[in-house]
N, C-alpha and C positions, 0 to 999 in steps of 0.2 A: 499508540505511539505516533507524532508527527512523522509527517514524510521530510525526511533529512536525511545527514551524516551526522559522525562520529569523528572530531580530531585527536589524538592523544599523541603531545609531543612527547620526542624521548622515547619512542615505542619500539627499537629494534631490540630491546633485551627488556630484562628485571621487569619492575612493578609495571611498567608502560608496557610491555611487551604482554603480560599479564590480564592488564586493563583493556588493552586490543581483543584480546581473546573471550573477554566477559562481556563486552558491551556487542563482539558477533555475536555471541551465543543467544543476546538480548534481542536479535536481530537487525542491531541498526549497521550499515555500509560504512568501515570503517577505513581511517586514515592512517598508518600508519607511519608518522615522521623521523626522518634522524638526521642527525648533520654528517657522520663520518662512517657508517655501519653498514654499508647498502646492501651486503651481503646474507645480514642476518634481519635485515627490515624487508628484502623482495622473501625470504623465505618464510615468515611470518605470514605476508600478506598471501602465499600462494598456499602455505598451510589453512588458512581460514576458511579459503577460497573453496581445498581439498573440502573441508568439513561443511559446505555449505552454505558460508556467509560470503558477504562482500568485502572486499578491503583492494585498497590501492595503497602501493609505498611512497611515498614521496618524500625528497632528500631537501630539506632547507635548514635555514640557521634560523633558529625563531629570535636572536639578539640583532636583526637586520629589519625593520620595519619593512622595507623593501621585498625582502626574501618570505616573510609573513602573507606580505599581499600576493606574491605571487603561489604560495599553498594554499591559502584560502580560494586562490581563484580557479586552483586545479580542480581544488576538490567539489566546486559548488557545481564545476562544468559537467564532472565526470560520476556528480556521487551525489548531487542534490544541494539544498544550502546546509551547515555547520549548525544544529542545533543542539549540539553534543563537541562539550569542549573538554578534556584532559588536558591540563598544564602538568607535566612532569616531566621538564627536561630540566635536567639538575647536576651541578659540579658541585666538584671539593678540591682547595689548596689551601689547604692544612698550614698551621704555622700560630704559636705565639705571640699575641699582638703588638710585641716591640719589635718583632722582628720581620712582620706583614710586609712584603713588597705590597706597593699599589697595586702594582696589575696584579696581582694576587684578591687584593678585595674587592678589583672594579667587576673582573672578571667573572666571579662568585655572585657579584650584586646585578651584573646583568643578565647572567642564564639565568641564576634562578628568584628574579624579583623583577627587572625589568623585562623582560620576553615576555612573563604572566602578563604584564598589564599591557602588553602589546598587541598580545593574542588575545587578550579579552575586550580590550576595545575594537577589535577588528569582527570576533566573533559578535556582539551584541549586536550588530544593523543589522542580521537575520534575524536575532532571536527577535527584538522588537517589532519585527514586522510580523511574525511568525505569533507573536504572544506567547512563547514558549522557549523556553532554554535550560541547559543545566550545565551549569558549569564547575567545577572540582580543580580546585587548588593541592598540588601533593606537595604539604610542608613539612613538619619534623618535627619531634617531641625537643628537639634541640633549639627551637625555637624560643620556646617562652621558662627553657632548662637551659644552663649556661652546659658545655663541655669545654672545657681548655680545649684552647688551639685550635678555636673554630669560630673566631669570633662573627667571621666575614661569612661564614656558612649560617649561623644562628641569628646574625645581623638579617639576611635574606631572608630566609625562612618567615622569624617574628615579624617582616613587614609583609611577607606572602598572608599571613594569618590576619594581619589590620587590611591589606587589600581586598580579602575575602570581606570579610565583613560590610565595611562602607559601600561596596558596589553592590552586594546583597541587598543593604535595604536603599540601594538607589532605583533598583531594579524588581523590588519583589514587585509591586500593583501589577506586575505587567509578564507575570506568568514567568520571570526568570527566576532559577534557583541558583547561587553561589554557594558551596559550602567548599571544606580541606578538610582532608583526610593526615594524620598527625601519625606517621607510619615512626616506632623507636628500632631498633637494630631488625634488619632483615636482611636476607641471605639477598644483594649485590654483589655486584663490581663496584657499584659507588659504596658501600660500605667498608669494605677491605682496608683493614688494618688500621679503622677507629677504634682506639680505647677509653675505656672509663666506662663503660655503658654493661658490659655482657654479666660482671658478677652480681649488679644492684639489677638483673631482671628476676622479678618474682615469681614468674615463670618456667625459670631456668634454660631457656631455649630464643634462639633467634627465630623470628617471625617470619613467613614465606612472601613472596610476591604475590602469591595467588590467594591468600590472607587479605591483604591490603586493597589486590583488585575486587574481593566481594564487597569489602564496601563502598569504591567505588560503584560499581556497578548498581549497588541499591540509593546513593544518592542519584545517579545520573536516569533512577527509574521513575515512572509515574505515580508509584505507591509515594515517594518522599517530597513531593510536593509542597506538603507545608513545613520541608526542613529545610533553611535556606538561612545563613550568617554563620552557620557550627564547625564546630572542628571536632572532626570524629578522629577519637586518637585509638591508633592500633599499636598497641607496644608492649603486649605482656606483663602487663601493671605498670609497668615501671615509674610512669609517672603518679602513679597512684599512693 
């Protein structure tokens, strides 16, 4: 393992909170970000800490360029440089598309599609110097699957899934890996009280966060190395 951190936006609950907890167990010094949660992001971080790993909380908005350079730069002072990126900070404002307020799609298009490529042009000047990186996009089976009333949710996503890819192979010669993990219904808060999805799982069961962090965790490791452009979908068939 390189000497670095670990950032995973979005990490004071669910699949990020998850993802924090797998990538300690990996051993890497993790980040844990949130923009409104601080109470359940410093408990995280001090849980980890209990069990032996490293983590710091830090509270930024990853939709602020500004507030991005300033978590980057906490964590490269206090944790090493960022060679370990999680993009999972992610909304929902649900709605029908005649009836979409704007700031309803701008909103949705820039937590979870603008912030990624904020955060990952900001993480790759380590990784490039570093010759090593892994970076993990957390998109949705709702991405390249329509759901009513989520156009602005599924709009973000399918372009989180073409961001993955293109900077994948902009970046593979040079030791970085990009892949997204394609999580379908799993026990959130950001899940609550999406329908259409729960009876067509072939499964029969909604998926856990700690599901979703294992694969995380094995893209962000050195065994996956040569997986970099893929979308690992975890959804209980569903898209299947």
């Amino acid at each position: 393992m390189a000497d670095g951190c670990a950032i995973v936006t979005g990490s004071a609950r669910g699949i990020g909170a998850a993802s924090a907890r797998a990538l300690a167990a990996d051993g890497w010094p993790v980040v844990v970000n949130y923009r409104s949660d601080a109470d359940s992001a410093e408990a995280l971080a001090a849980s980890i800490v209990d069990d032996g790993g490293r983590a710091i909380a830090i509270g930024a908005d990853v939709t602020d360029p500004d507030q991005i350079d300033t978590l980057f730069g906490r964590a490269e002072e206090e944790l090493g440089p960022v060679l370990v990126l999680v993009n999972n900070a992610g909304m929902r404002a649900d709605g029908l598309a005649p009836q979409l307020a704007a700031e309803q799609w701008n909103s949705v298009l820039e937590t979870n599609l603008s912030a990624a490529f904020h955060t990952t042009r900001r993480a790759l000047k380590p990784m490039l110097r570093a010759r090593f990186g892994r970076i993990v996009n957390v998109a949705s089976v709702v991405g390249p699957r329509a759901n009513a009333g989520q156009s602005n949710y599924a709009a973000s996503k399918a372009g989180l899934i073409g961001l993955t890819k293109t900077v994948a192979v902009e970046v593979a010669r040079r030791g970085i890996t990009v892949n997204a993990v394609a999580p379908g219904l799993v026990e959130t808060k950001l899940t609550e009280g999406v329908n259409g999805l729960a009876d067509e799982i072939p499964a029969r069961r909604a998926g856990t966060p700690e599901e979703v962090a294992a694969c995380v965790r094995f893209l962000t490791s050195e065994q996956a190395g040569y997986v970099t452009g893929s979308v690992l979908t975890v959804d209980g068939g569903l898209s299947a």
